[in-house]
C-alpha positions, -999 to 999 in steps of 0.1 A, spaced: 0 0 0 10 39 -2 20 58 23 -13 73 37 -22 110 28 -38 131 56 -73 145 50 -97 165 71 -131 155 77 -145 183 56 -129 168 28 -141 131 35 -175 145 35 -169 169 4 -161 133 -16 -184 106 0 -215 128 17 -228 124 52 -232 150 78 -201 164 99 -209 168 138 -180 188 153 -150 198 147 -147 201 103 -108 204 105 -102 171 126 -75 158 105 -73 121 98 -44 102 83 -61 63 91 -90 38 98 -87 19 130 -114 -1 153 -126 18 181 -100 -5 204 -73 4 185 -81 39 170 -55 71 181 -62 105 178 -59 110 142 -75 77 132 -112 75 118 -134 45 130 -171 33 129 -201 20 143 -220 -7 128 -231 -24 151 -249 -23 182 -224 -47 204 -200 -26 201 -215 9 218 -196 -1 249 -159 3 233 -171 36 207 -174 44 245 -135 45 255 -124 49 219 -95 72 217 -105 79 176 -103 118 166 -133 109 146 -160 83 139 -186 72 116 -222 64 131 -257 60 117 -284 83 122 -298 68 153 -262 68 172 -251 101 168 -260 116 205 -239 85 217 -204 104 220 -193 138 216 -163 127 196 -162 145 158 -187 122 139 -198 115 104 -235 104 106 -248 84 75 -271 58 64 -246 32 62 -212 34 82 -200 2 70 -202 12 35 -191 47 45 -159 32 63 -148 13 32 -146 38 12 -127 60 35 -103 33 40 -98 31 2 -93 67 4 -65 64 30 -51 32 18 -46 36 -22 -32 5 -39 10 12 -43 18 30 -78 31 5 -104 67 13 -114 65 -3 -155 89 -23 -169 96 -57 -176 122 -78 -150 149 -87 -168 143 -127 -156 110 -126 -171 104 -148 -203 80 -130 -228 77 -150 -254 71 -142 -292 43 -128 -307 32 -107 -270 34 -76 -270 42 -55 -235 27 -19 -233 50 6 -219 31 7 -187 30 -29 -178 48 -41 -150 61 -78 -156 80 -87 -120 111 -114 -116 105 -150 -127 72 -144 -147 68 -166 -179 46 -146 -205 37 -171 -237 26 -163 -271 1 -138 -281 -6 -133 -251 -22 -97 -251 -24 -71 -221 -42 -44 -216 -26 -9 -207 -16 -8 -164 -17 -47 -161 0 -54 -130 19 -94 -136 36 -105 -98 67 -125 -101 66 -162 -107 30 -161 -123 24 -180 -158 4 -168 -179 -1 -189 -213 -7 -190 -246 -36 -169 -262 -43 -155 -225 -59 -121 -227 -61 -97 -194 -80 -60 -198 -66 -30 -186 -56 -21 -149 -56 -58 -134 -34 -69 -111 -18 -105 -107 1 -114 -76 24 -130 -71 23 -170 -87 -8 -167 -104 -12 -192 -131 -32 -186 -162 -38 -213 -186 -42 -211 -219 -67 -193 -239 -85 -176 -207 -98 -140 -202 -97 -118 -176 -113 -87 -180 -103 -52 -172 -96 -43 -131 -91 -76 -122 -72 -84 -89 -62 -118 -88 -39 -131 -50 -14 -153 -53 -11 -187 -59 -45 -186 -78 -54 -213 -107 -74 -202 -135 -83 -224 -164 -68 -256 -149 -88 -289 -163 -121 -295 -152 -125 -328 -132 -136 -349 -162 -138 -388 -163 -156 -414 -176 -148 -451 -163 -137 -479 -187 -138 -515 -174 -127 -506 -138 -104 -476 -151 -106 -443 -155 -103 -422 -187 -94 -387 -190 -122 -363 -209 -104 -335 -224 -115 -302 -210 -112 -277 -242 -136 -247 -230 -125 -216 -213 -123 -198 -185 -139 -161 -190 -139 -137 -160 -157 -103 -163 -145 -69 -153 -139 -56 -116 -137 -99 -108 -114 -106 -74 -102 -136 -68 -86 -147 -35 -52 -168 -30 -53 -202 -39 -91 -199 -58 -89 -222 -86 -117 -219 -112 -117 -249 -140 -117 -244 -174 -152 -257 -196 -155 -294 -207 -173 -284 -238 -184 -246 -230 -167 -219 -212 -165 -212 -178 -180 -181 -168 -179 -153 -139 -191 -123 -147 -188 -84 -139 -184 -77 -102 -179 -109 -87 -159 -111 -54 -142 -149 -46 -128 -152 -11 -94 -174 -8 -96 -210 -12 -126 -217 -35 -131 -244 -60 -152 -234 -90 -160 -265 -114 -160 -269 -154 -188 -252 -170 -198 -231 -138 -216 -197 -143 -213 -170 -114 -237 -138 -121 -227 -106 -119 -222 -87 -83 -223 -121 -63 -196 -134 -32 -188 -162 -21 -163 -169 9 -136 -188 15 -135 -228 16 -167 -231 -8 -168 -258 -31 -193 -254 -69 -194 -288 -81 -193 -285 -126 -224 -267 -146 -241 -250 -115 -253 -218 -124 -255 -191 -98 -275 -160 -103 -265 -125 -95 -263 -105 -62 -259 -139 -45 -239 -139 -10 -226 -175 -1 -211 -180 31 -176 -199 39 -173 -235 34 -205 -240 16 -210 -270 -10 -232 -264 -37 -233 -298 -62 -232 -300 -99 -256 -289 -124 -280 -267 -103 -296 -235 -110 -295 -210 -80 -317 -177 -85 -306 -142 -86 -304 -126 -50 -299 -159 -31 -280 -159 2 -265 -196 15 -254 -194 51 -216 -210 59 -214 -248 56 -245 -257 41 -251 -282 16 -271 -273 -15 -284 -305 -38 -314 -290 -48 -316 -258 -74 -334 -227 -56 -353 -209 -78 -366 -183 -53 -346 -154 -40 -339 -158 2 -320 -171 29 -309 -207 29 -293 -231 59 -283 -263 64 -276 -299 54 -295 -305 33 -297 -267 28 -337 -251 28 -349 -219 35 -333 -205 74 -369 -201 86 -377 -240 78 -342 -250 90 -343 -231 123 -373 -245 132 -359 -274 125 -329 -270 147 -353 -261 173 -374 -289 177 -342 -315 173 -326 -296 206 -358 -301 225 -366 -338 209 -354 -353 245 -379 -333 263 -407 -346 235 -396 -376 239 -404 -380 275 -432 -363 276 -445 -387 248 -434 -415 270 -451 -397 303 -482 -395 278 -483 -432 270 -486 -442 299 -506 -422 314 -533 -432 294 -519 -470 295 -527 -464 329 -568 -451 324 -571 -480 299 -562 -502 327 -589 -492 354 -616 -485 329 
């Protein structure tokens, strides 16, 4: 990151909005949680649990909703969502490090790519042929990027990224190291006790302003491309099958597993370690809750839980009456005989 510029809060509020309470000049130079915060740091509120430590915060500013702006007397931004508010502060405090272009001279760029003048290509990277790159395009040392790769403007590769061949990235990209994109699709067919290899020859194509954590991998198309579209925001450590389509907009965190030709809508939010099995079709504005299981297709925008995974109203109750079967049980037991008991004497 770069060095962090100092702003005032009139100035925060002259780019993002919101309303200043106190003092307009309280200069801050960095975000911090209320714990943490100093005197020229900016934190925020989101939450109620948390009113106790914007208590004994030692922040020169914060950022609050509406309804908890009479809770401190410290300089405050008040707005409809501090969350939201507080990220983009911190991107205005913490602007990703200027490139320096150039190509290392360990690099191998192979023939037929051509390198724009303000490409950065760092130690070790392997570049193959006709590859092209968009203007800005950020590639971290070690990564390997193939034949017929194409990456848009401004994206940034850290550092061992692999790209197969004949992918796409799109323009804005960030992509963390150790990342796989357009490795074979887990295709087999058995022969008489054996296994036999189906050759993946799709692509991988992955929209504009797509990040993708460390060590994501996202398979390459048996027959058709693999697709994630504009806006999408992977976590580290996904898997993303052959022939998967990811709408626009949607995240998914870390550990989550898309078994091949599941299509998942837009505006989706999956939670860590979720499972989601092959050839499903999940609606637009879906949200699955960590670890669940889908092996059904949802076709209805909501919340979703569990294993198997159903809506998080069903599933509660659910989880409700299993904690209190032993209870039922007895009583069902205290039941029976009771009236085994009136039987008896009648």
């Amino acid at each position: 990151m770069a060095k962090a510029k100092k702003y005032r809060l009139a100035q925060i509020v002259e780019r993002f909005g919101g309303e200043i309470i106190g003092d307009p000049q309280t200069p801050i130079s960095q975000v911090a949680t209320l714990q943490s915060a100093g005197a020229q740091d900016i934190s925020f509120l989101s939450h109620g649990k948390y009113r106790a430590q914007l208590a004994g915060t030692g922040a020169g500013a914060v950022i609050l909703a509406r309804a908890d702006s009479g809770l401190t007397q410290l300089p405050r931004i008040v707005c409809a969502d501090p969350y939201l508010y507080f990220a983009k502060v911190s991107s205005l405090l913490n602007p990703p490090q200027a490139i320096s272009p150039g190509v290392h001279r360990s690099a191998v760029i192979e023939r037929g790519t051509r390198v724009p003048a303000s490409v950065c290509v760092g130690a070790g990277a392997y570049i193959g042929r006709g590859v092209k790159l968009g203007k800005a395009v950020v590639i971290g040392a070690g990564c390997c990027i193939g034949d017929g790769v194409e990456i848009g403007a401004a994206s940034r590769l850290h550092a061992r990224v692999t790209i197969y061949a004949g992918c796409r990235l799109g323009q804005r990209a960030l992509v963390h190291a150790g990342a796989v994109i357009g490795a074979d699709g887990f295709g087999i067919a058995l022969e008489e006790g054996s296994w036999r290899k189906i050759p993946q020859i799709g692509r991988v194509l992955i929209g504009d302003d797509v990040e993708i954590g460390a060590n994501t991998c996202i398979d390459r198309g048996a027959l058709d491309d693999t697709v994630v579209e504009d806006g999408v925001k992977l976590d580290n450590l996904i898997q993303i099958g052959h022939n998967v389509r990811i709408g626009a907009h949607t995240a998914i965190a870390g550990c989550t597993g898309i078994a091949g030709s599941t299509r998942i809508g837009k505006h989706c939010m999956i939670g860590g370690a979720a499972n989601i099995v092959g050839h499903l079709d999940i609606a637009d504005r879906v949200v699955i809750h960590a670890a669940a299981v889908v092996t059904k297709s949802i076709r209805k925008a909501g919340s979703y839980s569990g294993h198997p995974a159903e809506d998080s109203r069903s599933w509660a109750q659910h989880v409700v009456l299993l904690r209190h079967m032993d209870s039922l049980r007895e009583r069902l037991r205290s039941l029976e005989k009771s009236l085994s008991t009136r039987e008896k004497k009648a």
